[in-house]
C-alpha positions in Angstrom: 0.0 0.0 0.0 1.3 3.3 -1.0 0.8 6.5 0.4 0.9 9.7 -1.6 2.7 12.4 0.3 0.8 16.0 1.5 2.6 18.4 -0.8 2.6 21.9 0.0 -0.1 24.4 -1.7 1.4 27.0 -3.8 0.6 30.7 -2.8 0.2 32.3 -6.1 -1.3 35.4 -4.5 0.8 39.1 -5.5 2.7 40.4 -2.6 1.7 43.8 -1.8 4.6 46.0 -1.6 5.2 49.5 -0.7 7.7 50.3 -3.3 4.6 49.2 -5.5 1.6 51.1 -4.1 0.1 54.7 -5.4 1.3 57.2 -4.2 -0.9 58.8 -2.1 -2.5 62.3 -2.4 -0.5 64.7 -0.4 -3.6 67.3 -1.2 -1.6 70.1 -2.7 -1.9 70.5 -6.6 1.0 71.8 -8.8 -0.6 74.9 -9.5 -1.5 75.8 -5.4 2.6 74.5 -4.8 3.8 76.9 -7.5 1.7 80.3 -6.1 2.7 79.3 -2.7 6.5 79.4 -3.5 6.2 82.2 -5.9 4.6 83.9 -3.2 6.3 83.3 -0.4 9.6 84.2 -2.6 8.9 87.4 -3.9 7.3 89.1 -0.1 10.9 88.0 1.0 12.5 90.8 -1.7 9.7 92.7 -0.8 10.8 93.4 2.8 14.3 93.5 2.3 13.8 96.9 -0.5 11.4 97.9 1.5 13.2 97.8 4.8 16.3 100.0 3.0 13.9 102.8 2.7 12.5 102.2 6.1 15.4 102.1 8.2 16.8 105.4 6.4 15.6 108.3 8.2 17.3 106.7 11.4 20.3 104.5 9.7 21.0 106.7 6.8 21.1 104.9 3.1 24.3 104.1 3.4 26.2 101.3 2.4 26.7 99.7 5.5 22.5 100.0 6.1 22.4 98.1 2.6 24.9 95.4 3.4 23.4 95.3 6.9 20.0 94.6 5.3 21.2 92.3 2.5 23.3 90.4 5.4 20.2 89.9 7.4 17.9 88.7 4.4 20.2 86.3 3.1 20.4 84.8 6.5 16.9 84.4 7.1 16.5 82.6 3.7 19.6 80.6 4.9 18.2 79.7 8.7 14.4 79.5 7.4 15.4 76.8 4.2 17.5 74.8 6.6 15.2 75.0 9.2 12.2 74.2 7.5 13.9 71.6 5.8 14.4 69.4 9.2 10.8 70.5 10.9 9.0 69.5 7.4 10.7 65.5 7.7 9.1 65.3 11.4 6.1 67.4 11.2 3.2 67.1 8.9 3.9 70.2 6.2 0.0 70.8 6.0 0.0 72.3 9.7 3.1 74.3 9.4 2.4 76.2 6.2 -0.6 78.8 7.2 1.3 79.6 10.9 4.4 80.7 9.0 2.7 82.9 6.6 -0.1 84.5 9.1 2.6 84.9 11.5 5.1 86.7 9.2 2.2 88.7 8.0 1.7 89.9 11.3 5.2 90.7 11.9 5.7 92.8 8.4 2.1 95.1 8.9 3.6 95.6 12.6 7.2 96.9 11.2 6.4 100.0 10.8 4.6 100.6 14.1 8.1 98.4 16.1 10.5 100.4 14.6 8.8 104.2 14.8 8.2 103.5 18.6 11.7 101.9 19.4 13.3 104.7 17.3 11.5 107.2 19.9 11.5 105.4 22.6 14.6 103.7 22.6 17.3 104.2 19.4 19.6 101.8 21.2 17.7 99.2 20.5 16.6 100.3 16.4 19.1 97.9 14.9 17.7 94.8 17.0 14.3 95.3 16.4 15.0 96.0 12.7 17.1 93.0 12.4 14.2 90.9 14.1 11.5 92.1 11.9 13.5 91.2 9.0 14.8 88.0 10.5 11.5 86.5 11.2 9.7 86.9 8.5 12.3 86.3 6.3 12.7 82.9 8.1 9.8 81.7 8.1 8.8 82.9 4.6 11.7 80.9 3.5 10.3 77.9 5.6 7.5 77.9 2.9 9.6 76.1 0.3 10.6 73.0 2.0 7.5 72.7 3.3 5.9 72.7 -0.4 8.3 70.7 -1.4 7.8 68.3 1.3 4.2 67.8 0.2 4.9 67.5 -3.7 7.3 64.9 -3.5 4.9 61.4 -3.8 7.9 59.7 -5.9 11.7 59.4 -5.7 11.5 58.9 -9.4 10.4 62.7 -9.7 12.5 64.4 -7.2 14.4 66.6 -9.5 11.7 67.7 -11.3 10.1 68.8 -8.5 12.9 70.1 -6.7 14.4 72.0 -10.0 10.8 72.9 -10.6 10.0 74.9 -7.3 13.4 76.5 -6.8 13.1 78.3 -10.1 9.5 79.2 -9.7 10.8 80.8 -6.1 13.5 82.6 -7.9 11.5 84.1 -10.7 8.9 84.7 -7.4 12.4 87.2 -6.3 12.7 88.6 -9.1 9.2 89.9 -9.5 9.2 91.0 -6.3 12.6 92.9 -7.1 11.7 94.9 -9.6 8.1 94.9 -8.9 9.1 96.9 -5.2 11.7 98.7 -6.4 10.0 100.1 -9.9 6.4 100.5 -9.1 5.6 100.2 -5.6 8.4 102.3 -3.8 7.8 104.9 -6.4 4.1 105.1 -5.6 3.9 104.0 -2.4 4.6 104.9 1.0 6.6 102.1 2.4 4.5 101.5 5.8 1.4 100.7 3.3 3.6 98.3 1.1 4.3 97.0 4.1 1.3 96.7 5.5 -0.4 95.8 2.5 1.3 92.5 2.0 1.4 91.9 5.6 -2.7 91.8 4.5 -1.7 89.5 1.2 0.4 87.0 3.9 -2.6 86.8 6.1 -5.2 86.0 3.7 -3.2 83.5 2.4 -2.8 82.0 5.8 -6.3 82.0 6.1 -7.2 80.6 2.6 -4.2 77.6 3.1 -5.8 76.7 6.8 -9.2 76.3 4.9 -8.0 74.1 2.0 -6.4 72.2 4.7 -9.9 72.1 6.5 -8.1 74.0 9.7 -10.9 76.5 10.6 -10.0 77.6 13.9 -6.0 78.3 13.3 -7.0 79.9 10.0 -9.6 82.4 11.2 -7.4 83.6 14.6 -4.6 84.3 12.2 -6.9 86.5 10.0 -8.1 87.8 13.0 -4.4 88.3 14.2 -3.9 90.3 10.9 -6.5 92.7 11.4 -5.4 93.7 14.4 -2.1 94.4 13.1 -3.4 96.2 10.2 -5.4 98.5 12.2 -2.6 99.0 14.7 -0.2 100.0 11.9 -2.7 101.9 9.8 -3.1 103.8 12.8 0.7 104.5 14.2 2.9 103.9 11.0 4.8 107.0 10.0 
């Protein structure tokens, strides 16, 4: 009497992988990435002109104000693209991009207002409060990019088109703002209502990037928070 042996049942089921899934949604189109970085770009040129003609009546326009300022911007593109870089691989981008841009818009419709009341009450201190409300903003305006960035990438196999991509749409963002600020707006402009102006633009955009992100609350107290600052500023700016 023979006895056929159990043989083993082939598993001819696919292995999932995750190499081989879709890549999920990150819920930030190509066109919303590209205004975001253009955006976020061009206000950074925007303060730094801006903040030459602001700090002249107490600094002078001299070239130690300019390299001062130039000095100050390029650092806070340095700290805020480094920075942003690290907090965007721990932290999930779509909380971190409205904060940074309501609370920079804050920061630049209040620059007027800082400076004009340290100037008079306290010219010691002029340069650290004007190096602050460039530092800040710039930082954190910066920030925007990786963050961006963080969120488009849903494929190795496309990293440097979407890195290469987003650093030239934020460079042509600097440029515009450039020679937008100092063509056209210095020209016609009074400098605390640029100033305050796109501390407005930042805010809004806060507020419309916490909605698309379905963030009510954080959204409307930073619109809130730019009204206040707008009003403050309207009010006291020289």
């Amino acid at each position: 009497m023979t006895t056929s042996p159990s043989s083993p049942v082939a598993d001819d089921s696919p292995v999932s992988s995750v190499d081989d899934a879709p890549p999920r949604d990150q819920g930030l189109s190509s066109r919303a990435a590209a205004v975001l970085v253009f955006g976020s770009s061009a206000a950074v040129l925007v303060v730094e002109i801006v903040a030459l003609r602001l700090l002249a009546p107490y600094l002078g326009l001299t070239l130690e104000t300019s390299t001062l300022v130039i000095g100050i911007a390029l650092t806070a593109i340095a700290l805020g693209s480094w920075l942003g870089g690290r907090i965007a691989d721990q932290v999930d981008p779509h909380r971190l991009i409205a904060p940074a841009l309501g609370v920079s818009g804050v920061v630049v419709a209040l620059t007027p207002l800082l400076l004009r009341t340290t100037a008079e009450w306290s010219p010691a201190l002029l340069l650290l409060v004007a190096s602050a409300t460039l530092l800040v903003p710039g930082a954190l305006l910066s920030a925007v990019t990786p963050f961006v960035t963080k969120l488009r990438l849903t494929s190795l196999a496309e990293t440097g088109t979407v890195v290469g991509r987003l650093s030239g749409v934020g460079t042509f963002g600097a440029i515009v703002g450039t020679v937008l600020t100092g063509f056209v707006l210095v020209t016609r402009l009074p400098v605390s209502s640029i100033l305050i102006g796109l501390g407005t633009l930042l805010v809004l955009g806060a507020a419309v990037t916490g909605w698309q992100a379905r963030r009510w609350r954080r959204a409307t107290a930073v619109a809130l928070a730019t009204v206040v600052a707008g009003t403050l500023a309207t009010g006291f700016a020289p």
